[in-house]
Structure formats: structure tokens, C-alpha cells
DRENZA-189242 format. One record per residue: residue in one letter; y, z, x of N, C-alpha, C in turn. Coordinates in steps of 0.001 Angstrom, whole numbers. Last residue first. Layout:
<pts>
[A [Y Z X] [Y Z X] [Y Z X]]
...
</pts>
This chain:
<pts>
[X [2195 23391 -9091] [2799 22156 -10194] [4222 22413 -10965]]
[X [3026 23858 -5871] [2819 24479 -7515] [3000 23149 -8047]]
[X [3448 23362 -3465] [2337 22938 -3781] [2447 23470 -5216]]
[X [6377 23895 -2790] [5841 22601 -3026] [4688 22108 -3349]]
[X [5772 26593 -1411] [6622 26509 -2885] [6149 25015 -3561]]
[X [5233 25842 1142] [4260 26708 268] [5122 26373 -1242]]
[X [6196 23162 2816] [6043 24315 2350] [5292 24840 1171]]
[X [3886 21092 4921] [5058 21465 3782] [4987 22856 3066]]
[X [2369 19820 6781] [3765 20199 7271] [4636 20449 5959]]
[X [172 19242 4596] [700 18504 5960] [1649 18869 6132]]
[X [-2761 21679 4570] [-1838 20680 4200] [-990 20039 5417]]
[X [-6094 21516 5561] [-4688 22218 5344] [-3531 21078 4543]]
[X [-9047 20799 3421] [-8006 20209 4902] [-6472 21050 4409]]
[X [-10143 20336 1252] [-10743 21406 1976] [-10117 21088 3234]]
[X [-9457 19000 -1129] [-10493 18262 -333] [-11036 19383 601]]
[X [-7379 19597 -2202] [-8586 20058 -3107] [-9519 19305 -2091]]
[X [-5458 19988 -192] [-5731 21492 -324] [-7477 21223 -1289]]
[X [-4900 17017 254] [-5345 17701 1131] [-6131 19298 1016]]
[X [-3790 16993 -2978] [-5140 16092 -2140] [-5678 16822 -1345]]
[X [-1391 18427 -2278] [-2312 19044 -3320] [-3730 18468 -2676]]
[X [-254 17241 -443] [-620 18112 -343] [-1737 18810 -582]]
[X [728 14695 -1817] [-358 14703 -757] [-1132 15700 -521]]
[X [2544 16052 -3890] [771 15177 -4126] [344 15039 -3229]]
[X [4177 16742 -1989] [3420 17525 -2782] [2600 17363 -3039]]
[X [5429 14726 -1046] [4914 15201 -108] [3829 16461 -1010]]
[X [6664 13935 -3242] [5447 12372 -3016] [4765 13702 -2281]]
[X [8732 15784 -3844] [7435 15143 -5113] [6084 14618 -4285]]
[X [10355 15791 -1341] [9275 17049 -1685] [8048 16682 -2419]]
[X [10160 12819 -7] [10241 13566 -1088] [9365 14548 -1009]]
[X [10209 10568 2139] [10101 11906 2716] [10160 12832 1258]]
[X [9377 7884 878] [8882 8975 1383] [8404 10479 1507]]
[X [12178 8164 -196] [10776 8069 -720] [9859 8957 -499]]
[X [12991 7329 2183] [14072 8477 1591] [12660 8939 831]]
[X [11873 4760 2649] [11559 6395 3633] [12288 7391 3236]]
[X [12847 3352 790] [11261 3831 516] [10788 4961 1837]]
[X [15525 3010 1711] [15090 4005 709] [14034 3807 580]]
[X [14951 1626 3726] [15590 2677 3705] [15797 3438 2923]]
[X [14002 -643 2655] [13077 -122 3785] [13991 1424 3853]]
[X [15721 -1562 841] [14588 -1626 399] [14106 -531 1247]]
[X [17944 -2411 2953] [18220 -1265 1783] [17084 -870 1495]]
[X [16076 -3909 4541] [16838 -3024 5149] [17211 -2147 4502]]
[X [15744 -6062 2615] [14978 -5644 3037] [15429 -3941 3922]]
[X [19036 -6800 2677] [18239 -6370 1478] [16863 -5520 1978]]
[X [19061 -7492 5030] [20331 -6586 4610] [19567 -6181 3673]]
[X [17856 -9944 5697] [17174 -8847 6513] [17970 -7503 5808]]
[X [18801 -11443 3901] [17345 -10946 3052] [17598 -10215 4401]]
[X [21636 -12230 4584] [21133 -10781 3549] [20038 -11108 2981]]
[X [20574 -13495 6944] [21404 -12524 6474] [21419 -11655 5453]]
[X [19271 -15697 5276] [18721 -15189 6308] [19587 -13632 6417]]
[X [21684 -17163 3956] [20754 -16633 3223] [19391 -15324 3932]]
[X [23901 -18415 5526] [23740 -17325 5200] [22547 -16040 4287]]
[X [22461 -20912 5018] [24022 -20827 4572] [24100 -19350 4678]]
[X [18820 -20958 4960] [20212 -21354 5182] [21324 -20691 4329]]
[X [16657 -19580 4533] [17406 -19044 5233] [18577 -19709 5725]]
[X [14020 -19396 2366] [15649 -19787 2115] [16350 -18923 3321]]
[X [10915 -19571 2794] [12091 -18516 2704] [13212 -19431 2370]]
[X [7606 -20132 1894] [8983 -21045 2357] [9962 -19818 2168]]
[X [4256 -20746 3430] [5561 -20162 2728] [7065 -20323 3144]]
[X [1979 -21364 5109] [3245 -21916 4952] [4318 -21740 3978]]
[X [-477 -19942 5083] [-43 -20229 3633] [1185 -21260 4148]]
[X [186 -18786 8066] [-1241 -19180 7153] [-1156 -19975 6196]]
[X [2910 -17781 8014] [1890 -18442 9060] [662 -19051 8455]]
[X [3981 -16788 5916] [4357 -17991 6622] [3844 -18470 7336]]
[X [2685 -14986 5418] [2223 -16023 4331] [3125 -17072 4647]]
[X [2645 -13589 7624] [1315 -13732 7227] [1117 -15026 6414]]
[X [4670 -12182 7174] [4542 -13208 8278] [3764 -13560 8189]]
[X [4987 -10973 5161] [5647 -11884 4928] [5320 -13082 6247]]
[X [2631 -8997 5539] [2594 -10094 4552] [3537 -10856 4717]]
[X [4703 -7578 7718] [3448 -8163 8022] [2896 -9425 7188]]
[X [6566 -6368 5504] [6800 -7430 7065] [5731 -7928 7648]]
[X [4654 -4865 4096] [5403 -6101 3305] [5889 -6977 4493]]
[X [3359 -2751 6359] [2559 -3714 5111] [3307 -5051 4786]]
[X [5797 -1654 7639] [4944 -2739 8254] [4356 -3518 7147]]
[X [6795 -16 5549] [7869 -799 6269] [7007 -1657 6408]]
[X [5010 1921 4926] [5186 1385 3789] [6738 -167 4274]]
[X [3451 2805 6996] [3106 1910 6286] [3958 1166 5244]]
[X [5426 4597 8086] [5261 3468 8923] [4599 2403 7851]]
[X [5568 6438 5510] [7020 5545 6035] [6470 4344 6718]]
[X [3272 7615 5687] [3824 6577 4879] [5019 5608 4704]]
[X [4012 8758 8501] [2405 7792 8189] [3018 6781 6382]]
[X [5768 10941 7655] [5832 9829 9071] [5085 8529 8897]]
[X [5222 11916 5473] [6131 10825 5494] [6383 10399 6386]]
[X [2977 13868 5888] [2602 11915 5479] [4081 11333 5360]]
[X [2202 14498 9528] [3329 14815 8395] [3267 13186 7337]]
[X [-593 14391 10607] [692 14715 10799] [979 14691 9396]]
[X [-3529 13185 10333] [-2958 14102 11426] [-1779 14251 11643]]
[X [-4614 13208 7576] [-5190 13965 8699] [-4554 15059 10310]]
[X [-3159 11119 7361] [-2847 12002 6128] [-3771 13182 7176]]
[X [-4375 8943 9532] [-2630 9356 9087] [-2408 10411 8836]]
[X [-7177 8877 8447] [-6583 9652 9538] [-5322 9720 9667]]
[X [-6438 7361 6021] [-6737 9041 5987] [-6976 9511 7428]]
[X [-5527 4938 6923] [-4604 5897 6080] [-4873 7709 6260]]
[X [-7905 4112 8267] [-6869 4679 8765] [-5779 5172 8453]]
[X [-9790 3603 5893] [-9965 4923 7542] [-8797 5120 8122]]
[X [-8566 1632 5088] [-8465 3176 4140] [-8760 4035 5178]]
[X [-8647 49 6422] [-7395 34 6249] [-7626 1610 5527]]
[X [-11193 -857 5999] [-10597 -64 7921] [-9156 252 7351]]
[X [-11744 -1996 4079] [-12130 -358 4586] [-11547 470 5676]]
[X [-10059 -3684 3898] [-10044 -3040 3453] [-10337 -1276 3294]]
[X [-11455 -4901 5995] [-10075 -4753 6093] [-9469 -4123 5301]]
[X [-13837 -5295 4659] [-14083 -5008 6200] [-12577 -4028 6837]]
[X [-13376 -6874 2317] [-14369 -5074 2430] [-14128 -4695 3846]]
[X [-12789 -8865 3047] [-11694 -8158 2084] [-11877 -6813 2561]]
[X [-14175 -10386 4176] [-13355 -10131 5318] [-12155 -8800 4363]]
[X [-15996 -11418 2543] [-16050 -10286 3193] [-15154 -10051 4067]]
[X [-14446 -13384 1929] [-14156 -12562 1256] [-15169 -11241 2019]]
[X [-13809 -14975 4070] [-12739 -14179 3858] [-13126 -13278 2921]]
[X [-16122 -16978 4039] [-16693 -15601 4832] [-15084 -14573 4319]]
[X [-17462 -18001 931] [-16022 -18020 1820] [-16184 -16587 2893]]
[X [-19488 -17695 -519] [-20050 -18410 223] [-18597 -18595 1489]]
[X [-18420 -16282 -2921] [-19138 -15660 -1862] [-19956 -16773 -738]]
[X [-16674 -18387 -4255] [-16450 -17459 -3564] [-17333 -16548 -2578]]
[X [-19002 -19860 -5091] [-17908 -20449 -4202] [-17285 -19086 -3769]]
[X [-19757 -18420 -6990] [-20297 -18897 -6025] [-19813 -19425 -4697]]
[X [-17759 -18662 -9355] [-18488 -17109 -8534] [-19113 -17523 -6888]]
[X [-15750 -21178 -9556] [-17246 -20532 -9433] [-17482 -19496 -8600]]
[X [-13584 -22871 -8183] [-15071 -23104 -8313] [-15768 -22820 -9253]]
[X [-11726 -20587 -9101] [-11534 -20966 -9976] [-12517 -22334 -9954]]
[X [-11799 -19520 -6536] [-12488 -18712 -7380] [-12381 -19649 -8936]]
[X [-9607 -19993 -4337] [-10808 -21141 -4890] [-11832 -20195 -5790]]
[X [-7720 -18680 -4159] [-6942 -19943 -4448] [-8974 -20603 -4471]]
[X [-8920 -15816 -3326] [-8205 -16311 -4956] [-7814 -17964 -5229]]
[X [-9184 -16184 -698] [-10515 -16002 -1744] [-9914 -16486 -3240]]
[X [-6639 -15912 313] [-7276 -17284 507] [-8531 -16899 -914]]
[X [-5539 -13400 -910] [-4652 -14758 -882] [-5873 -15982 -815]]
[X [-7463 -12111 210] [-7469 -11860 -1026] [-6869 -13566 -1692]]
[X [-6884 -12062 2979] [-7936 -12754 2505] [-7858 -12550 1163]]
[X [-3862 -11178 2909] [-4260 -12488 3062] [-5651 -13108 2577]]
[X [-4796 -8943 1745] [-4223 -9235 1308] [-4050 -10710 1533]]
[X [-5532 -7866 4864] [-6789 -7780 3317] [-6132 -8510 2024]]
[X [-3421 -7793 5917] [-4670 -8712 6198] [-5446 -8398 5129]]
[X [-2100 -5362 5067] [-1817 -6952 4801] [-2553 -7861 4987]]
[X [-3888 -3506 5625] [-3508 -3739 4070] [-2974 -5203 4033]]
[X [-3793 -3845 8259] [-4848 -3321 8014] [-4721 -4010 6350]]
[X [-413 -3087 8724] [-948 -4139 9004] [-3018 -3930 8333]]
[X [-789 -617 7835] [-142 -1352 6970] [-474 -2637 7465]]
[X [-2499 942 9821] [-2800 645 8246] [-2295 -698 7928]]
[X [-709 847 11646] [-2195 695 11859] [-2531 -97 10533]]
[X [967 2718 10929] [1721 1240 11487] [28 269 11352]]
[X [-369 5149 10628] [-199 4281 8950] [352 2580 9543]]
[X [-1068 5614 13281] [-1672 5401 12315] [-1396 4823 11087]]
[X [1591 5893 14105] [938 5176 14739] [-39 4721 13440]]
[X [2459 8268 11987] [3058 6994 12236] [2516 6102 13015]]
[X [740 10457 13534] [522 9813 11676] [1363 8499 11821]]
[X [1732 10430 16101] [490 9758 15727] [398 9485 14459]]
[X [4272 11235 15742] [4280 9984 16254] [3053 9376 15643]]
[X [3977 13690 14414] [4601 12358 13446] [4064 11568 14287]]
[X [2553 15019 16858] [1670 15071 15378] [2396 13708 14657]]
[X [3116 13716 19903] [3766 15155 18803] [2548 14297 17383]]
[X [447 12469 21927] [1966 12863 21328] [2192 13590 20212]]
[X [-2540 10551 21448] [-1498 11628 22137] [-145 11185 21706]]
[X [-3447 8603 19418] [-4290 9573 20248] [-3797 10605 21081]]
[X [-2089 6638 18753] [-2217 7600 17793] [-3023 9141 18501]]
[X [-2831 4402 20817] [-1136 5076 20720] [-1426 6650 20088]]
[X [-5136 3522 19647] [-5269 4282 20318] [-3701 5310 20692]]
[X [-3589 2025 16933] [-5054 3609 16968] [-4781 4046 18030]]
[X [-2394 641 18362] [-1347 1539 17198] [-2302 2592 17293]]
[X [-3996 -1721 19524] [-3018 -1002 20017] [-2178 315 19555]]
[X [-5427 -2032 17130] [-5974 -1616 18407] [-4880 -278 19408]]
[X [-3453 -3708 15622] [-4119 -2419 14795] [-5176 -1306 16315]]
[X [-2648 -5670 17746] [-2049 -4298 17455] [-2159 -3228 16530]]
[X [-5696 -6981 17685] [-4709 -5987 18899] [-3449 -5597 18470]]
[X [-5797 -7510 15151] [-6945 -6258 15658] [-6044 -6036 16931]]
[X [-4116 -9530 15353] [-3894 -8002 14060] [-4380 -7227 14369]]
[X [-3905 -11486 16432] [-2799 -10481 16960] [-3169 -9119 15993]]
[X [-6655 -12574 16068] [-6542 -11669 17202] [-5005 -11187 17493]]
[X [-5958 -13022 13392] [-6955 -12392 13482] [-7008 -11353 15019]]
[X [-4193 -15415 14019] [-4032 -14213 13073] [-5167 -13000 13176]]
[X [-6159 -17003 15788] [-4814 -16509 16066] [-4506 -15166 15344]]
[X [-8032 -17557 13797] [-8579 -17231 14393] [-7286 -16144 15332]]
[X [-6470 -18779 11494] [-7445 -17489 11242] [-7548 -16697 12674]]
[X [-5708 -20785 13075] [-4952 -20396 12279] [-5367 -18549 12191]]
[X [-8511 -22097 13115] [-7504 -21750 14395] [-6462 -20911 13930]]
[X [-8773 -23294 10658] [-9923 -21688 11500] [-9084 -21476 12465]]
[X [-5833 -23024 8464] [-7199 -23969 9326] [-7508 -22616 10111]]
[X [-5168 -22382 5314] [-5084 -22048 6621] [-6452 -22935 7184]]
[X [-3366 -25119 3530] [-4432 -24144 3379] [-4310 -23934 5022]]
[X [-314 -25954 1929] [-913 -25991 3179] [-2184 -24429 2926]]
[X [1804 -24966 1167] [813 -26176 -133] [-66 -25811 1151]]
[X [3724 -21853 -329] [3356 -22990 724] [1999 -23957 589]]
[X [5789 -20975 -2907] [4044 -20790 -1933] [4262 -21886 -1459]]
[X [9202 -19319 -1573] [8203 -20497 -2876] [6709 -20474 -1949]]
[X [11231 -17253 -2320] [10433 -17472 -1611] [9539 -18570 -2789]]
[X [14342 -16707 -2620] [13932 -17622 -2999] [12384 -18175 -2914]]
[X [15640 -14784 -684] [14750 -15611 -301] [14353 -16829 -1264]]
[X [17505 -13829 -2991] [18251 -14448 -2176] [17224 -15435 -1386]]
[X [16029 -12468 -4976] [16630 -13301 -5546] [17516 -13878 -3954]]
[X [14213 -10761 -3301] [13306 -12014 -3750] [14250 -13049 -4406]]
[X [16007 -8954 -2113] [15793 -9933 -1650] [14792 -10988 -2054]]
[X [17258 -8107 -4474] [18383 -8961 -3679] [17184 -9652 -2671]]
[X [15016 -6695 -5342] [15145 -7484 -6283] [16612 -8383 -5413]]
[X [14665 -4194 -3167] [13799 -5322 -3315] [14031 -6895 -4139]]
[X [17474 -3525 -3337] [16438 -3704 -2566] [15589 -5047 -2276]]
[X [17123 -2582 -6131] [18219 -3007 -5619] [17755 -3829 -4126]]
[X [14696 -832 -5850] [14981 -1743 -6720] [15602 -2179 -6196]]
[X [15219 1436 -3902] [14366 777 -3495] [14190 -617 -4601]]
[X [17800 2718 -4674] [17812 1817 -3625] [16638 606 -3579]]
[X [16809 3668 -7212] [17428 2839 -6744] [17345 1910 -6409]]
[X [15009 5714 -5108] [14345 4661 -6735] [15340 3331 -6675]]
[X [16782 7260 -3725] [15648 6183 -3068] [15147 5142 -3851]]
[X [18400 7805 -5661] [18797 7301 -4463] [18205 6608 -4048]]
[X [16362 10047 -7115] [16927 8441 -7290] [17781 7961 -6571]]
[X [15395 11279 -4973] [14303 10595 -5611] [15111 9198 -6700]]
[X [17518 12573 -4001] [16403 11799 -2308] [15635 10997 -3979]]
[X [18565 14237 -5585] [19386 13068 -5532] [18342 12093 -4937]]
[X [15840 14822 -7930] [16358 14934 -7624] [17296 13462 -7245]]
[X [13755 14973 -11193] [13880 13942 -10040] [15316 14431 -9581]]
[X [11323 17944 -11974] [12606 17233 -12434] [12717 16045 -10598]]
[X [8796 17192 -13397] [9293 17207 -12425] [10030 16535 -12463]]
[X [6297 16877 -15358] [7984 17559 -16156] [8377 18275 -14644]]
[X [3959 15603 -15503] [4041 16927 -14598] [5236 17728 -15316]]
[X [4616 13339 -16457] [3376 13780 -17061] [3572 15247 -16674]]
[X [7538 12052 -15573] [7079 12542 -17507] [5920 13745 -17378]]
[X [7391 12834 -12682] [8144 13447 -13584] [7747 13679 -15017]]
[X [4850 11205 -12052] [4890 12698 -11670] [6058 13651 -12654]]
[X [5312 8838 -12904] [4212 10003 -13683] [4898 11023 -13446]]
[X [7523 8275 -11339] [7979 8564 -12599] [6803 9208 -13232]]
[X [6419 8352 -8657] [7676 9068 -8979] [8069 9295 -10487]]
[X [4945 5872 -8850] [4123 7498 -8666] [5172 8676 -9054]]
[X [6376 4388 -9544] [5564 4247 -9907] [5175 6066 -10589]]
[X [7385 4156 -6844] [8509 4549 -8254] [7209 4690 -9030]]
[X [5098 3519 -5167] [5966 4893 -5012] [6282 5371 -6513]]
[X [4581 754 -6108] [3672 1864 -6399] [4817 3049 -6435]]
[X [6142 -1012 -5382] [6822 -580 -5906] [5959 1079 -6357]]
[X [4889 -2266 -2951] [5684 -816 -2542] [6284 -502 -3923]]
[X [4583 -4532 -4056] [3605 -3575 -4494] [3688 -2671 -3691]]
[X [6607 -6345 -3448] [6538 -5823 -5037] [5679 -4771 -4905]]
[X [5397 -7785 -992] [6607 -6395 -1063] [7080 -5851 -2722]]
[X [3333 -9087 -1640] [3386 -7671 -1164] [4574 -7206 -833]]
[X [4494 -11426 -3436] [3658 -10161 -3875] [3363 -8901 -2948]]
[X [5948 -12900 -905] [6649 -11892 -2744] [5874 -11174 -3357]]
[X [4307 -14005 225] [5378 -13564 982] [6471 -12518 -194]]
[X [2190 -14926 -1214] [2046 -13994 -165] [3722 -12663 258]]
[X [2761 -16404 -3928] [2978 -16648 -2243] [2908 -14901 -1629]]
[X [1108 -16890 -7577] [2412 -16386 -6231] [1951 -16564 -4996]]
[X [-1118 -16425 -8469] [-495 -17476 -8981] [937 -17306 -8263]]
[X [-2985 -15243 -6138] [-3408 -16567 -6968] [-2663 -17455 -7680]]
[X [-1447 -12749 -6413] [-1858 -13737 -5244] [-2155 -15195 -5448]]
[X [-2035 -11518 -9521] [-484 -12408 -8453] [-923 -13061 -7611]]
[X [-4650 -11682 -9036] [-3891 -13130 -9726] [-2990 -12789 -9727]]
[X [-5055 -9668 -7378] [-5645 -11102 -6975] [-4822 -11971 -7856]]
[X [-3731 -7805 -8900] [-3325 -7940 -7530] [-4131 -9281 -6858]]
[X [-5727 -7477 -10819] [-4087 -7523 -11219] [-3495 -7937 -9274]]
[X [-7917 -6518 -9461] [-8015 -7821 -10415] [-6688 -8243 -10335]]
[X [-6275 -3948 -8286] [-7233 -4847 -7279] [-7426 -6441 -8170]]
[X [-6415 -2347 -11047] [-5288 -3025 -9932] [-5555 -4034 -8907]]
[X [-8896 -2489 -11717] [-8509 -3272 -12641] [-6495 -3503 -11724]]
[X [-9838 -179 -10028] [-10432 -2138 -9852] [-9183 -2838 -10697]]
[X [-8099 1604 -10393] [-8208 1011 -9288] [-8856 -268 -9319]]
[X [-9290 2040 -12992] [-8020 1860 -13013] [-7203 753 -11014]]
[X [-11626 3431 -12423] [-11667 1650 -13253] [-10083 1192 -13147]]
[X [-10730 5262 -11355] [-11784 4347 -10532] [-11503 3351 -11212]]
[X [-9457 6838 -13743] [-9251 6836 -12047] [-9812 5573 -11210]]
[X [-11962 6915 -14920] [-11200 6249 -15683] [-10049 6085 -14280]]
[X [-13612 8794 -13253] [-14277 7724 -13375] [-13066 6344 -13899]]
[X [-12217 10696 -13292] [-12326 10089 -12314] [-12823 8726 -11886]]
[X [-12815 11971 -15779] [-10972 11365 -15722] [-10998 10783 -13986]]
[X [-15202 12228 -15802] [-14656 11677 -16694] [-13001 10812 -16738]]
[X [-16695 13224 -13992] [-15471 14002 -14151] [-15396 12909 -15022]]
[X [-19264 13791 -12123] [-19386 13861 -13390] [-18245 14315 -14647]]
[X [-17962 13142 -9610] [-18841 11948 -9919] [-18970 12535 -11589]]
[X [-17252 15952 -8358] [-16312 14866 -9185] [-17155 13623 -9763]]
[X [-19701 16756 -7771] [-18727 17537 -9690] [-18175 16447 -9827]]
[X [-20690 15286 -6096] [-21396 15684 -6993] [-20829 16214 -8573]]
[X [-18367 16388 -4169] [-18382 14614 -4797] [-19429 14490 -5630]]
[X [-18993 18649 -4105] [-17804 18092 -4474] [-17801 17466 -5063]]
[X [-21548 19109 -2355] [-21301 19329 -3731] [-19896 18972 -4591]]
[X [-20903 18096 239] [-21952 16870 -706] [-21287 17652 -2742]]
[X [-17938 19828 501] [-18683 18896 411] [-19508 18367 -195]]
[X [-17760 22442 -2910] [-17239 22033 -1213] [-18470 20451 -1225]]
[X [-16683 23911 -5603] [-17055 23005 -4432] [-16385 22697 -3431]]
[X [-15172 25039 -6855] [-15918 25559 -7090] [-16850 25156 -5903]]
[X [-12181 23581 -7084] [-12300 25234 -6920] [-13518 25898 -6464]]
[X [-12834 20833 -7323] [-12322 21447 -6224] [-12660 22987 -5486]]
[X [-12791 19768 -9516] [-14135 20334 -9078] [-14148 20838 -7660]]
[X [-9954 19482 -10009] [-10530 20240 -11171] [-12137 20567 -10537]]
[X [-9478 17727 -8154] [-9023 18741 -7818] [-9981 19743 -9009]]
[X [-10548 15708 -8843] [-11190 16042 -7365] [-10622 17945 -7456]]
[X [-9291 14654 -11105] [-10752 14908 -11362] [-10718 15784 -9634]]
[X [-6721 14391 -10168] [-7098 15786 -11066] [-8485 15772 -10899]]
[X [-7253 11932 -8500] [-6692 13503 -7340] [-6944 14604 -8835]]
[X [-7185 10100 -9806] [-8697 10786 -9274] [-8054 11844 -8524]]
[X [-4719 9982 -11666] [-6033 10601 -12369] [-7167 10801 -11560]]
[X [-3169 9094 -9769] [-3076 10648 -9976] [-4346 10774 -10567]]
[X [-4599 6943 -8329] [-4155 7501 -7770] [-4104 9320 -8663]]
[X [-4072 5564 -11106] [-5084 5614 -10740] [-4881 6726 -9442]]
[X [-1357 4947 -11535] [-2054 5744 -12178] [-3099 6221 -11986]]
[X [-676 3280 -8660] [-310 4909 -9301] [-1128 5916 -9779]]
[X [-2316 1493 -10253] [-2954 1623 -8801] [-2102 3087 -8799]]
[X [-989 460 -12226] [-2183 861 -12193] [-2456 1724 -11308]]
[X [1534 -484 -10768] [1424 982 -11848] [-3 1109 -11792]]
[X [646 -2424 -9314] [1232 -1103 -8491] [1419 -227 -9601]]
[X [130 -4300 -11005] [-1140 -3636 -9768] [-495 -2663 -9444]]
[X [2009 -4525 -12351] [1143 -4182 -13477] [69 -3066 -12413]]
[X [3384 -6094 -10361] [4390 -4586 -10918] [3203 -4232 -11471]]
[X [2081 -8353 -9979] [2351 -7251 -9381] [2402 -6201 -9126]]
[X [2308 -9348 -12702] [1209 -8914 -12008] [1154 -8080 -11296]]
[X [5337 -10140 -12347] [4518 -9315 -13009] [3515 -8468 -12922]]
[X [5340 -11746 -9909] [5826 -10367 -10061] [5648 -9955 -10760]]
[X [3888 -14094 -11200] [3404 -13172 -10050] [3689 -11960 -10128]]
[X [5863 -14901 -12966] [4573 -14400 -13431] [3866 -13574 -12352]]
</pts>
């Protein structure tokens, strides 16, 4: 049932994705700054964009809620395929070898290793020490990754940056994890749990640092790093905190790093797609920022 959910948050969250890049782009032509976000606010298909995003965010608390940490965030790299198949029906972009190769792979992948981990939720609630640990390895190497991001060739830093992120996304994901297992109090109960502001905090910092990624290099450097770290991060996350259980006897350890490894190797095939690198593009061109290291032919629809 989790993985359901899942799969439901990462199509949404797609869909959502293309429908606010048309609204931005459709008030694009005419606007610039404050006035931008003035057209797009009266876009209709941005707004439906927006609800589509909460209603992934809902869909993404009750996996959490009724699944382990350690299996719902690596389901929700499934976004990409996601994004890969609008783009084809709605756009009529044809999918090359890099787009099913990677599709694939990235099934195959993922589905050897939730059927070999076996992963089950862990009964154990996190104690403040717990928090407190987790808390100071994440800001020092979300620390450590920003400043890294500050010199060297353009990939290194977008890749510093999304490494940034993805950890950034998994911690928001943990507190999501803890806020969801007592919402079933009362509204109340939840805002009285400091994790759940800890959602908005990690959440936000996690989006500042995507879009400095998309800012300063090539996004399949920056989405590659994120899209590896995020699910390895959650998985350590929901063993440390949550006590989540893997299956790593008899060989089982073995091919979840083999699986994960297929998974991780085609979501940078992914990645690097003319398709994915296009939609970034486009973003970048209706916001008023160059594009990111791609050719001119790749921005047509």
C-alpha cells in the first residue's frame, strides 16, 4: 500500500511540475519579475499545478505513515518516468535508446531492490539524541556540499549543490515520517511536534538549493547528485531513527547494493536526457536565466 501511494506522489508531483512550468511560461513572453508572478497567479493551469503539488505532498505523508522510510523514498525517483512519459503522450516526444534504457533500468532497479531488501518499518520512535545526532551530520554535510559549491568547473558546483539538496529532501522526509505517525491525535497534536516545522524549514532549504543547482551548471550534474543521495540518505535515515529493517543475510546485502547500482545508473542515463534537459531549459528561458549547457535545437517543443 505504501508503494502505491508513492507511485500516486511521484505522478502527481510530475504532473504538477509540467502544468506550472506552462502557466509560467504562457505569462512569460510578456513579463518580467514582480509582473510575472502577477500573470502567473491569474493562470488557471497554475493554480491546478499547485493543487496538484499539495495533493502529492498528502499522497507522500500516507505512504510514510503507512510504510518505512527506507521504501518510500526511493519509489519517489520514480517522478523522472513519470515526467518522461507526459512529456512523450502530451508533447508527442518521441523516447529514444538513453530514455528507455534508463526507464527500464530504472524499474528493474528499483523493484530487485525492494523485492530482495524486504524492507519492514521499524517499531522504535526516534529519541531527542537521536534527532539531535541526525541533525548535526545533515547540516554539516549540507554545510559542507554549499560551500564545496563555491569554486570549480560549473558541474562540480551544480553537483555539490543538488548532493546538498538531496540530503535537504530526505530530512524533510524524515520529519514528514515522524509528524505522520501521530496525526491520527488530532490536528493539534501535530502542531504542537516541533518536526513539523522542521518540514517548512527543510523543505525550503531544500528548494533554495535545487535552484541554485539549476542556476549554476548543467542540471544533469545537479540532478544526478540528487537523485543518488535523496533515496541513500532516506535509507539511512529510516535505519537510524525509525529502526528499519533490511534483509541482509545469505547474500541479500549483495544484490540490494547491485540493484540500487542498476537503479542509480540509469536515473543518471535519465538524467542526462535531451527530454528531462529540455524542460529544464524551457523553465530557465520562461523565468529570464540562460539556459543550462544545451543546445539550441532542444528547446523547441
Amino acid at each position: 500500500m505504501a508503494v502505491i501511494f508513492a507511485l500516486l506522489a511521484a505522478a502527481a508531483n510530475a504532473l504538477a511540475t509540467v502544468l506550472q512550468r506552462i502557466g509560467v511560461e504562457e505569462a512569460a513572453p510578456h513579463q518580467a519579475g514582480e509582473r510575472l508572478m502577477a500573470s502567473v497567479l491569474r493562470r488557471p493551469i497554475w493554480f491546478a499545478g499547485l493543487a496538484l503539488m499539495t495533493a502529492s505532498f498528502l499522497l507522500q505523508a500516507i505512504a510514510l505513515a503507512v510504510g518505512d522510510l527506507s521504501s518510500v523514498q526511493p519509489v519517489m525517483v520514480t517522478e523522472l518516468l513519470f515526467l518522461l512519459a507526459i512529456l512523450a503522450l502530451w508533447f508527442r516526444r518521441k523516447l529514444g535508446w538513453r530514455e528507455w534504457t534508463g526507464a527500464v533500468g530504472t524499474v528493474a532497479g528499483l523493484g530487485a531492490f525492494l523485492a530482495v531488501s524486504a524492507a519492514r518499518a521499524g517499531t522504535s520512535r526516534p529519541q531527542t539524541e537521536d534527532w539531535i545526532l541526525l541533525l548535526a551530520a545533515s547540516l554539516g554535510a549540507i554545510g559542507l556540499s554549499a560551500s564545496g559549491a563555491r569554486r570549480g568547473p560549473r558541474a562540480w558546483r551544480a553537483a555539490a549543490y543538488g548532493f546538498a539538496g538531496g540530503i535537504a529532501f530526505a530530512l524533510t522526509a524524515a520529519f514528514i515520517k515522524s509528524v505522520a505517525e501521530v496525526w491520527s491525535h488530532g490536528l493539534l497534536s501535530v502542531f504542537s511536534h516541533w518536526q513539523t516545522y522542521g518540514i517548512a524549514v527543510a523543505g525550503l532549504g531544500g528548494l533554495v538549493l535545487t535552484q541554485h543547482a539549476l542556476q549554476t551548471g548543467p542540471v544533469a550534474a545537479s540532478q544526478s547528485a540528487l537523485l543518488v543521495v535523496n533515496p541513500i540518505s532516506s535509507i539511512i535515515m529510516g535505519v537510524w531513527l525509525f529502526g528499519d529493517h533490511l534483509h541482509t543475510t545469505g547474500g541479500r546485502l549483495a544484490g540490494e547494493f547491485a540493484a540500487l547500482a542498476v537503479m542509480f545508473a540509469s536515473l543518471l542515463l535519465l538524467s542526462s536526457s535531451p527530454m528531462i534537459a529540455a524542460g529544464a531549459a524551457e523553465e530557465q528561458l520562461s523565468s529570464g536565466r540562460p539556459p543550462l549547457d544545451l543546445p539550441t535545437q532542444e528547446l523547441a517543443q
